[in-house]
C-alpha positions in Angstrom: -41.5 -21.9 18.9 -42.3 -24.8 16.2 -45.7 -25.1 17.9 -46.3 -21.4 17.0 -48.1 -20.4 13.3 -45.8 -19.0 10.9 -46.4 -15.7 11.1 -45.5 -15.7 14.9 -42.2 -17.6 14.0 -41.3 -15.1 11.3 -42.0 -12.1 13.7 -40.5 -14.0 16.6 -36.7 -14.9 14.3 -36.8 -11.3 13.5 -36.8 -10.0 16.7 -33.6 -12.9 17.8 -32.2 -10.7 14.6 -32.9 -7.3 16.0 -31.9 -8.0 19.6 -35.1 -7.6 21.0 -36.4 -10.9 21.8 -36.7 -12.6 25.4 -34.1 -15.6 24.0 -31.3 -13.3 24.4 -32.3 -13.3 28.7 -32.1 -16.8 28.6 -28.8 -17.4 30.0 -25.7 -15.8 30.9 -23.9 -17.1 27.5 -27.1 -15.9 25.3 -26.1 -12.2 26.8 -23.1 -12.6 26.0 -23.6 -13.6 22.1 -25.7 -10.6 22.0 -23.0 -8.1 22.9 -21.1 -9.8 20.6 -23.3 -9.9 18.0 -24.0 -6.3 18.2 -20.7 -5.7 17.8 -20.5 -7.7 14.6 -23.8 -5.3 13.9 -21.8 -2.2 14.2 -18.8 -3.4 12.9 -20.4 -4.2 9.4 -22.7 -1.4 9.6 -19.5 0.9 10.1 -18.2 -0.6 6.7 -20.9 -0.3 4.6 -21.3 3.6 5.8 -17.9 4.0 5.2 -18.2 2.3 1.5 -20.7 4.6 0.5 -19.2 7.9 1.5 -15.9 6.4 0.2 -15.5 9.1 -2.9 -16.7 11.9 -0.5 -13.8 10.9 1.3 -11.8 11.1 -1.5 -13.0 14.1 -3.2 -13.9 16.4 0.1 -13.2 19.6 -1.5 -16.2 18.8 -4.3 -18.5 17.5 -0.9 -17.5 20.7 1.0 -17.1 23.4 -1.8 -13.7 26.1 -0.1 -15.1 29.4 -1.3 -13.3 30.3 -5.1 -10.8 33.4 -4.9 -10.3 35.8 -7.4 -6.7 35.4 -9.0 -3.9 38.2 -7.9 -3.0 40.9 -10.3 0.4 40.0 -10.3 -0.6 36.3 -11.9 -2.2 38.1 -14.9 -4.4 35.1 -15.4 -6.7 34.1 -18.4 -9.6 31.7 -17.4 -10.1 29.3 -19.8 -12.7 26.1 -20.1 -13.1 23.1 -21.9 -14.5 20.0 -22.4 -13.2 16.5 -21.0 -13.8 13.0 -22.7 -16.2 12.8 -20.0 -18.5 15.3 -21.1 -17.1 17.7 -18.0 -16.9 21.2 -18.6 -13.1 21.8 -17.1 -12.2 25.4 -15.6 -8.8 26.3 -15.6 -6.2 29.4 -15.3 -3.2 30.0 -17.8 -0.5 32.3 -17.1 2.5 33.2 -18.7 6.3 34.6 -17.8 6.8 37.8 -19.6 7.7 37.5 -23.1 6.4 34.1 -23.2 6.5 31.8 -26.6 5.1 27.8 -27.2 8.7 27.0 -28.1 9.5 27.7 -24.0 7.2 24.9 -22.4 4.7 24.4 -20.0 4.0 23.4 -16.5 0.5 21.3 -16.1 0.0 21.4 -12.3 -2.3 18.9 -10.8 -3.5 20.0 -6.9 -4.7 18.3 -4.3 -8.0 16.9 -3.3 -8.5 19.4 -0.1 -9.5 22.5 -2.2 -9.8 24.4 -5.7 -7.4 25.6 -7.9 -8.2 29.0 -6.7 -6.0 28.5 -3.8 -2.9 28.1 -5.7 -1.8 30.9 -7.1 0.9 30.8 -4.8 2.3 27.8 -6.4 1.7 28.9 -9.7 3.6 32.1 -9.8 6.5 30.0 -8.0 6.2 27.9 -10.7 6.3 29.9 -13.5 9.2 32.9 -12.4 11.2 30.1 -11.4 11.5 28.5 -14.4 10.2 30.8 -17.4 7.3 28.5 -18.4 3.8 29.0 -18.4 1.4 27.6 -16.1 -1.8 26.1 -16.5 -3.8 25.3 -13.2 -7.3 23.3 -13.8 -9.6 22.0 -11.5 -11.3 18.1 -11.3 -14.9 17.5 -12.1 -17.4 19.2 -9.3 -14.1 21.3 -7.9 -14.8 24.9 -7.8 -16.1 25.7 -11.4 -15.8 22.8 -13.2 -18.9 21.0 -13.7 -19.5 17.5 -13.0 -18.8 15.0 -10.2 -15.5 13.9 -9.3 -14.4 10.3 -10.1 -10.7 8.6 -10.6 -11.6 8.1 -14.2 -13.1 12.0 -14.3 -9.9 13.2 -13.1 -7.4 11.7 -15.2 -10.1 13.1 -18.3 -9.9 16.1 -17.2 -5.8 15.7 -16.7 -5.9 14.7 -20.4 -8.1 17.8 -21.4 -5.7 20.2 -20.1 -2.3 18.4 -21.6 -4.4 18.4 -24.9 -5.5 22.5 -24.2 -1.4 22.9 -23.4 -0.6 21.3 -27.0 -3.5 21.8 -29.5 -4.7 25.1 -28.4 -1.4 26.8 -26.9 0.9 25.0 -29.4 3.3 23.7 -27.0 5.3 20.6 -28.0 4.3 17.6 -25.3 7.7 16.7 -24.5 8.4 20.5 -23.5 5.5 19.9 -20.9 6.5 19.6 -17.0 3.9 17.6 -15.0 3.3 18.3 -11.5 1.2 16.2 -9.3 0.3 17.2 -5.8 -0.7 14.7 -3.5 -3.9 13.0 -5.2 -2.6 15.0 -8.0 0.2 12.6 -8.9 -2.1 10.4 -9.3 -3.5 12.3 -12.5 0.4 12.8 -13.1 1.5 9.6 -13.2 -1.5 8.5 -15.5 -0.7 11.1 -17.8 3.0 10.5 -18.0 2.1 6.8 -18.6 0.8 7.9 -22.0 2.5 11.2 -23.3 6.3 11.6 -23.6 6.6 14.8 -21.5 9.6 16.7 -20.5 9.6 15.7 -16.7 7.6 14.4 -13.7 7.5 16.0 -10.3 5.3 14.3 -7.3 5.1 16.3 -4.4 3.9 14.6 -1.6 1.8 11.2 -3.5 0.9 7.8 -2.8 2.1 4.7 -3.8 -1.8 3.7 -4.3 -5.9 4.7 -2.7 -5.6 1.3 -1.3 -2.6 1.9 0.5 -4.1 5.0 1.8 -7.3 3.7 3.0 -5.7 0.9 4.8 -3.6 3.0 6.6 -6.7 5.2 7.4 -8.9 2.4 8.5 -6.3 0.1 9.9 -9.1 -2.2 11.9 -10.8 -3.2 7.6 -9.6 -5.1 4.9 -9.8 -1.5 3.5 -7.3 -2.0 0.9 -9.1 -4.9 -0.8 -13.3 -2.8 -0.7 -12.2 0.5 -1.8 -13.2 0.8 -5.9 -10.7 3.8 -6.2 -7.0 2.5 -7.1 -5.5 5.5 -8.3 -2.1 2.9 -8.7 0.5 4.7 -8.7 3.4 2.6 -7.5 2.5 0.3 -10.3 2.3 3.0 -13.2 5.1 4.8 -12.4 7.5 2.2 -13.9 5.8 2.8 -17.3 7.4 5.9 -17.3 9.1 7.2 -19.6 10.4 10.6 -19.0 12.6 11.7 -15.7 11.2 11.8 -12.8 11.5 13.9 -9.7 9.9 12.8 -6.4 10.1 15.1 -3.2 8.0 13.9 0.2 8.5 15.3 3.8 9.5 13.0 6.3 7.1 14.9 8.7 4.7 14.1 6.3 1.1 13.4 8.3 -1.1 12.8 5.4 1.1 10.5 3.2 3.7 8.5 5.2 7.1 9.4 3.7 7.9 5.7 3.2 5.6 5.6 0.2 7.6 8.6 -1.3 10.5 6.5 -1.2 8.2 3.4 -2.6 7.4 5.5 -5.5 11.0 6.5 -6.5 12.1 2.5 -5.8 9.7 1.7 -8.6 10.7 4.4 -11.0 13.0 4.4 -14.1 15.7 5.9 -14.1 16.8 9.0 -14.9 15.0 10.0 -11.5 15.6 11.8 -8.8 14.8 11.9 -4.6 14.5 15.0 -2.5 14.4 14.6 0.7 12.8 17.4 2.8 13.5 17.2 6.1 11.1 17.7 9.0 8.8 19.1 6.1 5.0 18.1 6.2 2.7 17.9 3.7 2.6 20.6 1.2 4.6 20.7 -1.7 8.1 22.6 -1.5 8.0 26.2 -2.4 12.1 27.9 -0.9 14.1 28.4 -3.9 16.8 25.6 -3.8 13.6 23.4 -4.4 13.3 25.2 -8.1 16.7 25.4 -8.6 17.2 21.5 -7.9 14.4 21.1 -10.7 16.5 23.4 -12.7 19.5 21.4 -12.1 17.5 18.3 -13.0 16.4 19.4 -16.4 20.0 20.7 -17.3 21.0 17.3 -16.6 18.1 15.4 -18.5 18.3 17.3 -21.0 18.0 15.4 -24.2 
């Protein structure tokens, strides 16, 4: 191979690289340390694939658009939009308990990353008969008809959109307003409880942090240390200020229920743990649920 002209060595090393080259036939050990090295091929090929498509993993609901539903009569909803720091145009429904005034409160509810806020509306009129608020319900950049693409940083702007909608356009004092974060949601929560002195925190179902998350996805990575997303929430939460209320199901699938109780460890007090028993990974919607939150409020009542 020295004896050859350069352009013979260069096209000879790059087929040793590819594989493809008769050095690999040379002896029983050289076949070996090319399965091997293929294997070091795939496994870094793997990662970078997986790096790339990371925020599709994140965001699959803005990478596989659910079809939008039309709210229920019986939600009597008023669509509103508007504008993150981002530059996002935010959709969002608002609905209100009869007889409804500012003076009453809020409920801000952050979903999940698995659909639009479309699907819902469920939730939302749990929400709001149960506790006499009103309830608004937004969507993340590139989620069903908000514009944009999602991001971490685009969903806590457009978290901090709707609290600023709730209190500059609806009137409602910011420490009347009742943050609820679902699953990635409490992600957005926890961010926007580390910077506005609301009335209460609820995390349904979240994660201590993205990291945590992807290495428990991807055990056979260093996943927790190549992810960009850190969506920290075991490391905010202890900035905040206001009660907090954390439920998680310990047949939770998606979010180990161990990081529930990770969460609530690294919480101020006053706080509070609900434990739902072989419940999986939705939030809680049966009616001792509300009245607990209820019950909590009474008690952190200020």
């Amino acid at each position: 191979m020295a004896s050859d002209p350069p352009h013979a060595r260069a096209r000879r090393m790059v087929g040793i690289l590819l594989l493809r080259d008769s050095f690999w036939r040379g002896s029983r050990a050289r076949r070996i340390a090319r399965f091997v090295l293929l294997g070091c091929y795939l496994y870094i090929g793997t990662l970078l694939v997986l790096l790339v498509l990371e925020d599709r993993f994140l965001f699959p609901a803005a990478t596989v658009a659910r079809p939008w539903l039309e709210p229920p009569d019986y939600l009597r909803v008023r669509e509103v939009t508007f504008d993150s720091a981002d530059g996002d145009r935010i959709c969002a429904w608002f609905c209100t308990p009869e007889g409804w005034e500012p003076r009453r409160g809020a409920i801000l509810i952050s979903h999940g990353n698995g659909s639009n806020l479309s699907r819902h509306s469920g939730r939302a009129y749990r929400w709001r008969e149960s506790l006499k608020r009103a309830v608004l319900l937004y969507d993340y950049p590139g989620y069903g008809k908000s514009s944009g693409r999602p991001s971490e940083a685009g969903c806590y702007a457009a978290g901090a959109a709707a609290l600023r909608w709730l209190v500059e356009d609806q009137r409602v004092l910011a420490n009347e307003v009742i943050l609820v974060g679902e699953s990635m949601g409490g992600a957005v929560a926890v961010e926007l409880a580390t910077h506005h002195p609301v009335r209460l925190l609820v995390l349904q179902g979240a994660f201590t942090s993205f990291p945590d998350m992807a290495q428990g996805w991807i055990p056979f990575y260093p996943s927790r240390y190549l992810v960009h997303n850190r969506m920290d929430n075991e490391a905010k939460i202890g900035l905040v200020r206001c009660p907090v209320l954390i439920t998680h199901g310990t047949a939770d699938t998606v979010v180990p229920f161990r990081q529930g109780e990770r969460l609530y460890a690294a919480a101020r007090e006053p706080k509070r743990f609900i434990r739902l028993e072989a419940h999986g990974h939705g939030p809680p919607n049966k009616a001792d649920f509300f009245e607990a939150v209820r019950l909590f409020l009474a008690k952190t009542a200020r």
